[in-house]
N, C-alpha and C positions, 0 to 999 in steps of 0.2 A: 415477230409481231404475232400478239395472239389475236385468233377470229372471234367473233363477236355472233354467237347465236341468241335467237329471238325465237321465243315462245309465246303462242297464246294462249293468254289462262282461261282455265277452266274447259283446254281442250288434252283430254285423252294421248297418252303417247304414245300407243297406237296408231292414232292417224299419223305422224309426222313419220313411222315406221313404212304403214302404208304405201305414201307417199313416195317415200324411197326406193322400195321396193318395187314400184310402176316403174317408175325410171331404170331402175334396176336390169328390169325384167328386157324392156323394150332395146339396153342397150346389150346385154348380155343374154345366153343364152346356156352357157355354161356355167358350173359353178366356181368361186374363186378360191379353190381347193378349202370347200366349205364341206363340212363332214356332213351326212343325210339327218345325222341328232342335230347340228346345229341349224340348219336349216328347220328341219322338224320343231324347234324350238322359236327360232323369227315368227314361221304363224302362228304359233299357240299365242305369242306378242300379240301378233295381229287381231286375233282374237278376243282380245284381253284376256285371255286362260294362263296366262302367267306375266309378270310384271318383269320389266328389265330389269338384270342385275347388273355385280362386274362381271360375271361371268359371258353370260352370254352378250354383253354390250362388246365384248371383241369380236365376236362373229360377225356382231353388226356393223365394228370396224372393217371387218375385212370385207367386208359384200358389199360396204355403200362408202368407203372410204371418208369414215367420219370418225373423230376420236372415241373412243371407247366413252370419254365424259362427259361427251354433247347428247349420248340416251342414257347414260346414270342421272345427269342433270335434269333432262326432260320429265323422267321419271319421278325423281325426288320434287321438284317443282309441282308435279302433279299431286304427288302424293301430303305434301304439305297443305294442300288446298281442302279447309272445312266444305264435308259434304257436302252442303248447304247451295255451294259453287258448282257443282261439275252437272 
């Protein structure tokens, strides 16, 4: 069965990174043999200073236990969205 993620538009996926990333933090304390670039990389996310790719969407896999295409999707979702929107 595949899961069913929900976005809302014209928000940032950054925030949804955020978000995970609290949780994250609060449950974890170590890292999930995440390399100090790929985390260095989740906050430049955070930050919006770089955009999720595939690349770093598997980092995101491995530290929030989400598929690597639920923040390509996020992403792309946002990025489709006329300026006009966000």
């Amino acid at each position: 069965m595949s899961e069913i993620y929900e976005f809302k538009r014209g928000v940032h996926p950054s925030k949804h990174v955020w978000e995970y990333l609290i949780a994250w933090i609060e449950k974890n304390f170590v890292s999930k043999d995440l390399t100090l670039e790929e985390l260095h990389e989740i906050f430049q996310i955070c930050e919006k200073e770089k955009p999720i790719t595939e690349e770093n969407a598997k980092a995101l896999e491995k530290m929030f236990n989400r598929p690597a295409r639920f923040w390509v999707e996020a992403q792309r979702l946002y990025d489709e969205l006329p300026r006009g929107e966000i």
